[in-house]
Each structure stands twice: as structure tokens, then as C-alpha cells.
C-alpha positions as CSV (number, residue, x, y, z in Angstrom):
1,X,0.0,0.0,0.0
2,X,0.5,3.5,-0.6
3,X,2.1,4.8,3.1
4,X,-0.7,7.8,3.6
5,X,2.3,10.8,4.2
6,X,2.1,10.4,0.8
7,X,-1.5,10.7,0.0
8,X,-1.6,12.9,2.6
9,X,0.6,15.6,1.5
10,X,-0.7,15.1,-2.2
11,X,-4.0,15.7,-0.7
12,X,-3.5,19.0,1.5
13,X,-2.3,20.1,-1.9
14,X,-5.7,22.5,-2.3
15,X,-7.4,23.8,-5.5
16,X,-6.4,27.5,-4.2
17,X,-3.5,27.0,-5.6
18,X,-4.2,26.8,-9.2
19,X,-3.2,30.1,-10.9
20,X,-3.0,30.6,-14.3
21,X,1.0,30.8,-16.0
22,X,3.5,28.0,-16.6
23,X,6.8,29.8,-14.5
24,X,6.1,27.5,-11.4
25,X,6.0,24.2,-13.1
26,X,8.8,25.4,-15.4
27,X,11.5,26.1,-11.8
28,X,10.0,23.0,-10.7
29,X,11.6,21.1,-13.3
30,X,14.6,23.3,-13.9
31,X,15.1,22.4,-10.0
32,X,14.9,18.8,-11.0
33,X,17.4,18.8,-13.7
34,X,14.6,19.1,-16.5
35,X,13.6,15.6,-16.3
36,X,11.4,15.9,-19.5
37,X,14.6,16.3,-21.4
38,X,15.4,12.9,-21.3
39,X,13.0,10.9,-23.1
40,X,10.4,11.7,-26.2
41,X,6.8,13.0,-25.4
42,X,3.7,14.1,-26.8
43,X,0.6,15.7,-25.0
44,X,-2.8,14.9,-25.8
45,X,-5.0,17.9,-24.9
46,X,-8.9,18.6,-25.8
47,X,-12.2,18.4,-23.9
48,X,-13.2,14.6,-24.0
49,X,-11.5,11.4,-25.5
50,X,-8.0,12.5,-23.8
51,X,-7.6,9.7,-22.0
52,X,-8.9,7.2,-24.1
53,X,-6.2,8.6,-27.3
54,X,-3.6,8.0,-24.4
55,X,-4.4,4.1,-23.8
56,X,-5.0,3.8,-27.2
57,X,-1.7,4.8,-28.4
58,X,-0.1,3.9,-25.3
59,X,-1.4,0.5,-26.2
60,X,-0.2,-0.1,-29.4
61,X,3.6,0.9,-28.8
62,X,3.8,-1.3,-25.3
63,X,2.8,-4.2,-28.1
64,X,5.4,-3.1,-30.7
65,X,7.7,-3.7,-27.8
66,X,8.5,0.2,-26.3
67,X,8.8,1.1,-22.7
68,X,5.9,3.9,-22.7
69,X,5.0,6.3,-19.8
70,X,1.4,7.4,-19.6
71,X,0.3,10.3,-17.5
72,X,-3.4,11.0,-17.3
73,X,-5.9,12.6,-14.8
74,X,-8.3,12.2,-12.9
75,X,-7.8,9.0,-11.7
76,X,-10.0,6.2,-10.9
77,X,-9.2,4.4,-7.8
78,X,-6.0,5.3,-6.3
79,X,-3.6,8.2,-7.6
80,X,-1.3,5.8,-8.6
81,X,-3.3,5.3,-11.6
82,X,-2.0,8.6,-12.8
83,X,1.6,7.5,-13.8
84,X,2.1,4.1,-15.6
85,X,5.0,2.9,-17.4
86,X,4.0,-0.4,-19.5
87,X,0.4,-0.5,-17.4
88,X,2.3,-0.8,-13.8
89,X,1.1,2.0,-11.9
90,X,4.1,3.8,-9.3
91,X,4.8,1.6,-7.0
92,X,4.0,2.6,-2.7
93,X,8.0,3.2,-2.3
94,X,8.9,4.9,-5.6
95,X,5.7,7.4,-4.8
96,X,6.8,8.1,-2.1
97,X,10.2,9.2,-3.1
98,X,8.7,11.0,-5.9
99,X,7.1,13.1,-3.4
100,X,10.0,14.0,-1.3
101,X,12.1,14.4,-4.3
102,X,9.5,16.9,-5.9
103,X,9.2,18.4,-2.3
104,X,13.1,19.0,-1.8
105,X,12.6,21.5,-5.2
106,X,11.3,24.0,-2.9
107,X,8.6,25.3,-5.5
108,X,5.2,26.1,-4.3
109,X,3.3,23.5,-6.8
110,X,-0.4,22.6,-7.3
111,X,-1.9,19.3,-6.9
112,X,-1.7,18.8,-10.9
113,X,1.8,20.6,-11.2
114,X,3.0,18.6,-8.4
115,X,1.3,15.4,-10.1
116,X,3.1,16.4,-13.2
117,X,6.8,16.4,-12.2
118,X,6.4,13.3,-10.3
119,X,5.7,11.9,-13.3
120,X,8.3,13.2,-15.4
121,X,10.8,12.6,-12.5
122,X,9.2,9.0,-12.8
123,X,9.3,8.7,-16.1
124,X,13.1,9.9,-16.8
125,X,14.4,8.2,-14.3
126,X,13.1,4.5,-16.1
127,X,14.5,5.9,-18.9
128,X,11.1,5.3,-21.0
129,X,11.1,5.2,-24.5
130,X,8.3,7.6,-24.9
131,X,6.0,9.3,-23.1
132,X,2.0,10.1,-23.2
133,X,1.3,13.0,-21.4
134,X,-2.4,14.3,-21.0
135,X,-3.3,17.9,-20.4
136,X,-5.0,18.5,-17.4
137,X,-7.3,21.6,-18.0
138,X,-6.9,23.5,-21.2
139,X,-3.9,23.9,-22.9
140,X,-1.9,27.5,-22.4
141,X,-0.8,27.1,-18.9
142,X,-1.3,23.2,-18.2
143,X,1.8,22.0,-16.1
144,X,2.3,19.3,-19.0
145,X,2.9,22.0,-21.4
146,X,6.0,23.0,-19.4
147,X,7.7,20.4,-21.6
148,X,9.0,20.0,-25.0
149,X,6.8,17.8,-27.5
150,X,7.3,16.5,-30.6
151,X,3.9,16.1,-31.5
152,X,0.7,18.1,-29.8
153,X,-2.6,16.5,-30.0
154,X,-6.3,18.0,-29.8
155,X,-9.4,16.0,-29.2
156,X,-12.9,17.2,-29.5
157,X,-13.1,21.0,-28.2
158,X,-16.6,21.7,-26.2
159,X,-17.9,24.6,-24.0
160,X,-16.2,23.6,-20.8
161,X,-14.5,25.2,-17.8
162,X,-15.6,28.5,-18.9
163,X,-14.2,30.0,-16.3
164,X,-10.6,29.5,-16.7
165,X,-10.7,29.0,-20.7
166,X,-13.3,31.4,-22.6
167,X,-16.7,32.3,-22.5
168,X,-17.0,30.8,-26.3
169,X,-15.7,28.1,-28.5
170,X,-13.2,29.8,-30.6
171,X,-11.1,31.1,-27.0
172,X,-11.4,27.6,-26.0
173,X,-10.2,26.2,-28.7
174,X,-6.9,29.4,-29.3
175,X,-6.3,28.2,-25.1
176,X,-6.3,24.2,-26.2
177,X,-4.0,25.1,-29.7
178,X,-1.6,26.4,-27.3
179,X,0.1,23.2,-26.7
180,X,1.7,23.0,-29.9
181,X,5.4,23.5,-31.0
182,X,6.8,25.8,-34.0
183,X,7.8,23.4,-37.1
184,X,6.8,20.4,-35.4
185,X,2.9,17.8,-35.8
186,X,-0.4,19.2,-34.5
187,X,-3.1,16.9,-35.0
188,X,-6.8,17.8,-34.7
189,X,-9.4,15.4,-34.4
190,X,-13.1,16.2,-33.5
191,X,-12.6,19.6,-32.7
192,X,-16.1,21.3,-34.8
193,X,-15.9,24.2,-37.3
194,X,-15.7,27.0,-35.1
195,X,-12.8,26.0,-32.6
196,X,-10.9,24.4,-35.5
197,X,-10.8,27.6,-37.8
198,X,-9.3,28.7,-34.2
199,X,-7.0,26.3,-34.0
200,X,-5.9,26.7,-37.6
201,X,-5.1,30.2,-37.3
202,X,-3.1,30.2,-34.2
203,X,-1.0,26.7,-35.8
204,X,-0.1,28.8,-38.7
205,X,0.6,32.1,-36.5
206,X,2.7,29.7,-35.1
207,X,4.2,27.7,-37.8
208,X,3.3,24.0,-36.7
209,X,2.0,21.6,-39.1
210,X,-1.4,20.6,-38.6
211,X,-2.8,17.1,-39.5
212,X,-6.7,17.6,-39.3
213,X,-9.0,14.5,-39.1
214,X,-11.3,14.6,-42.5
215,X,-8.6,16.0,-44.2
216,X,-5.4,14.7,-43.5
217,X,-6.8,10.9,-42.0
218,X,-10.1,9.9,-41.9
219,X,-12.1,6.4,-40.6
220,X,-15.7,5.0,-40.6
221,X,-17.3,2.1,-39.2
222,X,-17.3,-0.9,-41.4
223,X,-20.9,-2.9,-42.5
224,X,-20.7,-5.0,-39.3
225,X,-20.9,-2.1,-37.0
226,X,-18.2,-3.9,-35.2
227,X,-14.9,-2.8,-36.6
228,X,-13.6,0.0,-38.9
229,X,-11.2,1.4,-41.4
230,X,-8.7,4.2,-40.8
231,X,-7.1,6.0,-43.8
232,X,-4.0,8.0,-43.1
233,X,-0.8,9.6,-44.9
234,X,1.0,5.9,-44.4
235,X,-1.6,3.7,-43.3
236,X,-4.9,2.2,-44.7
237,X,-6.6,-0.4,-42.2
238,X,-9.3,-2.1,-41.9
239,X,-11.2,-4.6,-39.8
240,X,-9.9,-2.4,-37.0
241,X,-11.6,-3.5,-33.5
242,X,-11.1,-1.1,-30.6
243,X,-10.7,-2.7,-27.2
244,X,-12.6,0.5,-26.1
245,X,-16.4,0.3,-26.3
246,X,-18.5,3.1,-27.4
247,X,-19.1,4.7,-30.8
248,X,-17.6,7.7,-29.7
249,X,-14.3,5.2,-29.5
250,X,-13.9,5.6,-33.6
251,X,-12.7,9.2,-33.1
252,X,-10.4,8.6,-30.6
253,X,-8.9,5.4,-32.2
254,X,-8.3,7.7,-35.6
255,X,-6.8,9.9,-33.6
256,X,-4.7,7.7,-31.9
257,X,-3.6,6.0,-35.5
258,X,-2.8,9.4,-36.6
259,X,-0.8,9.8,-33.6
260,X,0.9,7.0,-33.9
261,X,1.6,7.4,-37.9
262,X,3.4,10.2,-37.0
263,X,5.4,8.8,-34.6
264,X,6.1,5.6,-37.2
265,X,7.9,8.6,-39.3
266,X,10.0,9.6,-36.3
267,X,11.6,5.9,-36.2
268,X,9.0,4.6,-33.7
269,X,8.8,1.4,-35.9
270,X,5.7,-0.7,-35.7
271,X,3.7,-3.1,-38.6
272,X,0.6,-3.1,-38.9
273,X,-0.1,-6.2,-37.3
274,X,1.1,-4.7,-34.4
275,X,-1.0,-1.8,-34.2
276,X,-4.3,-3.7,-35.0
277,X,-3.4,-5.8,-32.1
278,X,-2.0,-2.6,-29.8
279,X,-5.7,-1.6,-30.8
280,X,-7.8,-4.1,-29.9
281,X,-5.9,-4.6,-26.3
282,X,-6.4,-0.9,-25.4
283,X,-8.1,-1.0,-21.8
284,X,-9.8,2.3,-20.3
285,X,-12.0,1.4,-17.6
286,X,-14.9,3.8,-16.5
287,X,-15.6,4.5,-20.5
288,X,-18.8,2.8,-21.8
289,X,-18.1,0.1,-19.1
290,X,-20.6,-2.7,-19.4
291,X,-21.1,-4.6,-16.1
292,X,-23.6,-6.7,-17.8
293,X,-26.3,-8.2,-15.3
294,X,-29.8,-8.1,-15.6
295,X,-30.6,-5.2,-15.8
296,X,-27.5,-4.0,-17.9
297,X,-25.2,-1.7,-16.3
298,X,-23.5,0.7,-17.8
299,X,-20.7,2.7,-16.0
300,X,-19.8,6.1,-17.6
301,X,-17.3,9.0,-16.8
302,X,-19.2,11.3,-18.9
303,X,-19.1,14.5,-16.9
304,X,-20.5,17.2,-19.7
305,X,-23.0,17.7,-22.3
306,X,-21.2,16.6,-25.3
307,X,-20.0,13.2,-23.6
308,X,-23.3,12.7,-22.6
309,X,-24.9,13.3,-25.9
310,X,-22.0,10.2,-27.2
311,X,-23.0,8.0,-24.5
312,X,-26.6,8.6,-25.8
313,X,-25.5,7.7,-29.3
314,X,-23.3,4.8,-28.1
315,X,-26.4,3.4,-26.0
316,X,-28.6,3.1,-29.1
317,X,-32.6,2.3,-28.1
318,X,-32.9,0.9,-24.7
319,X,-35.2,1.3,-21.8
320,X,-32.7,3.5,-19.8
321,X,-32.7,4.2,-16.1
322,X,-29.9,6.8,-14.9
323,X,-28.1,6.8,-11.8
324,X,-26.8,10.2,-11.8
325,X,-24.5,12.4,-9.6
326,X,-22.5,15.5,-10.5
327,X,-20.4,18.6,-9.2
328,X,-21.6,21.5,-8.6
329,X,-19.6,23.5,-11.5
330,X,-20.8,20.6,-14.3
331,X,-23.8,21.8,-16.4
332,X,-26.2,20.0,-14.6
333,X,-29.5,21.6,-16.7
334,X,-27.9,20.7,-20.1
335,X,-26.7,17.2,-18.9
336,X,-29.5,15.8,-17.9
337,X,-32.1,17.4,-20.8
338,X,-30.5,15.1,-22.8
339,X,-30.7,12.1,-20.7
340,X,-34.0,12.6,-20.2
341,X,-34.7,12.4,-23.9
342,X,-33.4,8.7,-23.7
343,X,-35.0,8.2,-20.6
344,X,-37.1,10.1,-18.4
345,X,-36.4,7.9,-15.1
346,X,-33.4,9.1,-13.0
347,X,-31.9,7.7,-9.1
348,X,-29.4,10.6,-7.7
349,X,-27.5,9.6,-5.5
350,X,-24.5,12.0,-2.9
351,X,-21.2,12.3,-3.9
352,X,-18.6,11.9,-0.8
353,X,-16.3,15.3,-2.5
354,X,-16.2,19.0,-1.5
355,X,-17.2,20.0,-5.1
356,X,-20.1,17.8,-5.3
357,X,-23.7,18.8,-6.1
358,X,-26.4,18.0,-3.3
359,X,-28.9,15.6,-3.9
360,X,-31.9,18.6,-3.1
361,X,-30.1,21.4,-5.8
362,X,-29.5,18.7,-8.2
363,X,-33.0,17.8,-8.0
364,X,-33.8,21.5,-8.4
365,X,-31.6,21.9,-11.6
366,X,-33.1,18.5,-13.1
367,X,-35.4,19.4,-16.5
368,X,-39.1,19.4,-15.5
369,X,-41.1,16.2,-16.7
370,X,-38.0,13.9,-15.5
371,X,-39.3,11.0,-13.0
372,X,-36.7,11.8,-10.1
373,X,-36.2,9.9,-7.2
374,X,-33.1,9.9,-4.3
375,X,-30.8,7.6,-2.2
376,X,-28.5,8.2,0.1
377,X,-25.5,6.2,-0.9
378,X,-24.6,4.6,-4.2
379,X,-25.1,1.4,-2.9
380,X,-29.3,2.2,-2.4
381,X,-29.1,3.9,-5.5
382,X,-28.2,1.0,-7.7
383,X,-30.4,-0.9,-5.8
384,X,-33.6,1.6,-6.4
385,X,-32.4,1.8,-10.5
386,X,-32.2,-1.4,-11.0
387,X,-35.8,-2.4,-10.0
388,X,-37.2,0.9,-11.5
389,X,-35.3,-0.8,-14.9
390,X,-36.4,-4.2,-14.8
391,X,-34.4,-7.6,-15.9
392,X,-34.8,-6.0,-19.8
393,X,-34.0,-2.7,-18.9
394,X,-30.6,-0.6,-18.9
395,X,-28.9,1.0,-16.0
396,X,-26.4,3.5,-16.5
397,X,-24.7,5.2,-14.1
398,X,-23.1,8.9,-15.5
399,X,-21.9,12.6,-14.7
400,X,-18.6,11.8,-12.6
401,X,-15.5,9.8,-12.6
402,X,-15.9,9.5,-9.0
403,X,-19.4,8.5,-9.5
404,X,-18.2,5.7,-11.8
405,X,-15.3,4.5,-9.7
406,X,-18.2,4.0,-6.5
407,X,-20.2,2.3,-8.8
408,X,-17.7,0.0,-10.2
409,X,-16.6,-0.6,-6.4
410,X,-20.0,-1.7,-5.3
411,X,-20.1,-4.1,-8.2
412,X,-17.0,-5.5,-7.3
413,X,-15.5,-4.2,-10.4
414,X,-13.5,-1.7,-8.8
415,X,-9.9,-3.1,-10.2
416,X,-7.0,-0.2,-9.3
417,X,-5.6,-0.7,-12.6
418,X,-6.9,1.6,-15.5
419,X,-5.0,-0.4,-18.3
420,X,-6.5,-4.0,-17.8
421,X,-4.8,-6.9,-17.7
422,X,-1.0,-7.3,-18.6
């Protein structure tokens, strides 16, 4: 186990401390001997799919035989989730090294810059082959783009954290471009009109060389609904079967190939036997996770209105009954308008975190016409949805990452490792 100094002092590590600017992070790691120096990295930044991208990708080059770091937030279970080399999270002793070693810099960090040179102290110091680094909020003035890339990567870019990115799409989607590097790959996947013509302008203010999805790669979903085809500057696949469920999964895997192809071009050599197989034994739990049972369950980190609107998609027509909880600062209204469109019946249940919504003002903020009922644990909750859903019926259980790990706890799916099985 994780000794709890550890997770204590990672924990007293408040919010309050966030502050916009990258001059913190950047003495941090000067202090550390610039740790990201020493090994090859990309970032993965947008508003949803981030982490899915990373295990993609991270997949594929553990099969083709690299030694690949993977840093991605939040986590599921246990911080240790957070940084992975080869799907072994940090070990209890080496996390608690990292701490005192990031400690000793003297810098007054974050919880997600602090988070972010552990890893790269982590990461340099198993001399990794490559590492996945995912952004942590936005894009400008994210502790991961303290670094030095070789390739920048945008997923979908949504009306999110408005108040520390933009009141509208195209600010977003300037504060997301920001991660890229003069002369060097941006790809763009899922982004929408408006944020990509964004993100165009400020990659050619900039000089990088953007690789847009629809233009530059492109993929569909073959007649079996099962697999699909990706098209890209080197590569043209097909009967391509994601080991991450969801339709929403096709973008991210196309974005993940692109990735990749680009990295294939940089000497990262891999067939494509390889990356079919690095594909299909990608592992992301949380995502479109299907507990099966009867009812169904369906566990799912969607957390804003344009991951909800995928699940919908991905869920296809099913007698749905949601067990929902949320934070406070998630578009609650939004959220659950389209839920209730697939299906009107919804458990809340309490969230055990500071930022958490209460069950009465969730209630409040729920669209009108929605059949609403409360519990007071998860455990009560699941319980209550399940016989509101019947034996035919679908339970799934959105709005929060911590939502889904409680879920996944109670059904005794709770594993505290996010990259399945080695």
C-alpha cells in the first residue's frame, strides 16, 4: 500500500493554488534537472476522449515492444493510476520518493503541477522510450505543457470550464491550440468548425503543421458495426476492432492512429499487425463500461454535455434508467435534458467530495417532466435503479469519474488498474 504521508501531503495540496501561467511548473523542473529532457513525449489535450487517445496509443507501442509512460488525470481508484510505465502504476515506495524528491525542489506546486513532475521525474528516471502526457485543463498554462513535445494532440473541443478557458468556443479552442510547437505535428481530431478555424489560425501564426482529421486521415465504421477502417498519410486499415467500447471510441482510435503514424515517421517502428493488435488490447476502464447483469449496467465518466450526448448515441434504443450524480460546477440543466430524452427515469445519489452537487439542488436543476427519485448512498441507489429498470432494462450510471469508480466498487469491479490486464 501506498504509506498515507504520501497521499496525505498530495491531498493537502488545495485547488487554491491553481493560478494561471506556466513559471512554477517550469522552476519546478529546472530544480529537478529538467527531467522531460530525457525521453520523447507528446501531450494529448482537448475536452473529452483524452484519455482514451492516451491508452489507445499507449497501447499499441507497449505491443510493438517500447517502454511507454502514460500520465493521465483524474484517476479512478487510487492516484497511482496517474503514472504508468508499460500499465504498472508507481509503485507505494517509488511514490513516495517522488514526493519527497519533488518536495526537496522548494517550489510552491499545485496538486496537478506537483502530479506532473512526479511523473516526469518517474518517467526519466526509467529511462522510457516515450511518453503520453495528457493535459490537465486547457492547454496554455497546463503543467504538462511545461515540456518540450514532438507532437501536440487535440481532441474534441466543447464549451467547458468557462471559467478559466473562454466564455465561447473559438477562446477555447486558441487556449487548447496552445500546446503545440513551432515546425513540429499538431493533430486535430473532433474539434467542430468554429474552434478548429481557431485552431488553424493560431497553428499557422505559429508555424506548426497541422494534421486535421477529415482531411489529412479519416475512418468510418465498417458494415458490421463492429470494426472500422482508418485511412491516413501511411496507413490504410481495416477490420480495426477497438478494445474500447463506445461509438464515440472511432474518433479517438483515428486519432490515436494518426498519432501514432506520426510517430512511425519519427523511427518509432511498428507493422501493422502490431497496431491492429496494440488496438484491440487498449483498456480504459470507467468508459462505456458494461457490467452486464440483468438489468444492464453501464458505467460512464461522462461529466459534460457533449460526452453525454456520445454516451446517448453509443447506448442506441434501450429502456434506460440513470443513476446520476455531479459537481456543482458541471452543467447539470444541459446534462440531464438530454438524458431525459433517452429516458425520463433518474436515481441521484451523494457524492462523498467537496465539489459535489447536493442531492436537493441537483433535484432542483433537473429538467421538468423527468421522473426523479433519491438515495442516500450509491449502494441504495443501484439498488432503487435497478428495480425501477427491470431484468430487460438498462442501468447507466453517469456525470462523474468518482461516481463511476463507486459504482464500479460496489459491483466488485473496482480493479486499481486503468489499463486491464497485462
Amino acid at each position: 500500500m501506498i504509506r498515507p504521508s504520501a497521499l496525505a501531503y498530495l491531498a493537502g495540496l488545495k485547488e487554491s493554488r491553481i493560478r494561471p501561467g506556466l513559471e512554477r511548473i517550469q522552476r519546478a523542473l529546472d530544480a529537478l534537472g529538467s527531467p522531460h529532457l530525457n525521453f520523447p513525449h507528446l501531450i494529448v489535450g482537448g475536452t473529452n476522449g483524452k484519455g482514451s487517445v492516451v491508452a489507445l496509443a499507449g497501447s499499441v507501442l507497449e505491443t510493438a515492444g517500447f517502454s511507454v509512460g502514460c500520465f493521465t488525470s483524474p484517476h479512478l481508484h487510487g492516484f497511482e493510476e496517474r503514472i504508468v510505465i508499460n500499465r504498472e502504476p508507481v509503485n507505494p515506495e517509488e511514490l513516495q520518493d517522488l514526493v519527497e524528491t519533488v518536495k526537496a525542489c522548494g517550489v510552491e506546486l499545485s496538486y496537478f503541477e506537483f502530479a506532473t513532475a512526479m511523473a516526469l521525474v518517474h518517467f526519466s528516471r526509467h529511462h522510457v522510450d516515450i511518453a503520453l502526457l495528457e493535459v490537465g485543463l486547457g492547454g496554455r498554462w497546463d503543467a504538462t505543457n511545461a515540456t518540450d513535445p514532438m507532437i501536440s494532440v487535440i481532441t474534441s473541443v466543447e464549451l467547458d470550464h468557462k471559467e478559466w478557458l473562454g466564455e465561447n468556443i473559438e477562446k477555447i479552442g486558441v487556449e487548447k491550440a496552445m500546446i503545440l510547437r513551432p515546425g513540429r505535428p499538431l493533430i486535430v481530431n473532433g474539434a467542430g468548425p468554429a474552434a478548429l478555424e481557431a485552431i488553424l489560425a493560431t497553428a499557422q501564426s505559429f508555424n506548426a503543421i497541422p494534421l486535421i482529421g477529415g482531411r489529412d486521415f479519416s475512418c468510418g465504421w465498417e458494415p458490421s458495426g463492429r470494426t472500422m477502417w482508418f485511412k491516413g498519410r501511411r496507413w490504410d486499415l481495416s477490420v480495426i476492432s477497438p478494445g474500447l467500447p463506445g461509438l464515440f471510441q472511432m474518433e479517438n482510435t483515428a486519432t490515436a492512429l494518426a498519432t501514432l503514424e506520426c510517430l512511425a515517421e519519427k523511427g518509432f517502428s511498428m507493422d501493422s499487425g502490431v497496431v491492429i493488435r496494440g488496438i484491440a488490447g487498449a483498456r480504459w476502464p470507467g468508459r462505456f463500461h458494461d457490467l452486464g447483469g440483468s438489468p444492464k449496467i453501464i458505467v460512464d465518466a461522462a461529466h459534460n454535455p457533449a460526452a453525454v450526448r456520445w454516451l446517448i448515441r453509443s447506448l442506441g434504443e434501450k429502456k434506460i434508467v440513470w443513476l446520476f450524480s455531479a459537481f456543482s460546477d458541471k452543467d447539470i440543466e444541459v446534462m440531464t435534458e438530454a438524458m431525459a430524452a433517452a429516458g425520463k427515469d433518474f436515481v441521484l445519489v451523494p457524492m462523498d467530495h467537496p465539489r459535489a452537487c447536493p442531492l436537493e439542488e441537483m433535484k432542483k436543476r433537473m429538467k421538468s417532466g423527468s421522473r426523479v427519485t433519491t438515495a442516500a448512498t450509491v449502494a441504495e441507489g443501484l439498488k432503487l435503479a435497478s428495480s425501477l429498470a427491470g431484468p430487460e432494462g438498462t442501468v447507466v450510471a453517469a456525470g462523474s469519474i468518482h461516481l463511476a469508480a463507486k459504482v464500479l466498487k460496489e459491483s466488485g469491479s473496482g480493479k486499481k488498474d486503468p489499463w486491464g490486464d497485462r
